[in-house]
N, C-alpha and C positions, 0 to 999 in steps of 0.2 A: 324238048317240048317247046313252041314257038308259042309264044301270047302274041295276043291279040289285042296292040294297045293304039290303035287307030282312033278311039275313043277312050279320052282321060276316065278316070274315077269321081265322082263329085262327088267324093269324100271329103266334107269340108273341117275333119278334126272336130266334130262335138259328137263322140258315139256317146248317146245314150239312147236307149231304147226304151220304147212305152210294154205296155202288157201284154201287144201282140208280136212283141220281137219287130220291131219297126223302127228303125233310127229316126231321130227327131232330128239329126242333122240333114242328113241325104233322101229319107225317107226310104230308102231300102230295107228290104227284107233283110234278116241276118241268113239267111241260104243266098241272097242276091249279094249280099256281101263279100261272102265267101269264097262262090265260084266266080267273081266279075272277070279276072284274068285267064280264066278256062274260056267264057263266051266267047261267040262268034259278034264282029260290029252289028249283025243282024238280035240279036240276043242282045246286046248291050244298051239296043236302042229302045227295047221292048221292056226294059228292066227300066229306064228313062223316062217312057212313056209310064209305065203305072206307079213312076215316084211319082212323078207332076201330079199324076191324077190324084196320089194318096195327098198332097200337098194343097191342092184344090181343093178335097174332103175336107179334110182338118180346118186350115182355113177358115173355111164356110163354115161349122161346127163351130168353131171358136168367135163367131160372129153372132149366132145365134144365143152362145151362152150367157151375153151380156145381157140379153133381154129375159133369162130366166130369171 
């Protein structure tokens, strides 16, 4: 089997996960965890794309909390 490692892992060593199976380090899903060296670069960018966004989420979440 050949991986697909044109694009590193941004696993940056802090696995902990929230209650929806979400790494608080990478913000990957623990299924995007698992398969990251199956994807295709096309797949791995996509998996990229909606950490940022879950990282954007939180973020802003956590911005908001201070004024609750």
């Amino acid at each position: 089997m050949a991986f697909n490692n044109n694009i590193p892992s941004p696993c940056i060593h802090v696995c902990t996960h929230d209650t929806e199976d979400i790494c608080l380090g990478c913000m990957r899903s623990l299924e995007e965890i698992r398969h990251w060296y199956t994807y295709t670069d096309e797949e791995k960018q996509a998996v990229l794309d909606r950490a940022m966004q879950r990282r954007k989420e939180k973020d802003k979440n956590q911005q908001y909390d201070h004024y609750v």
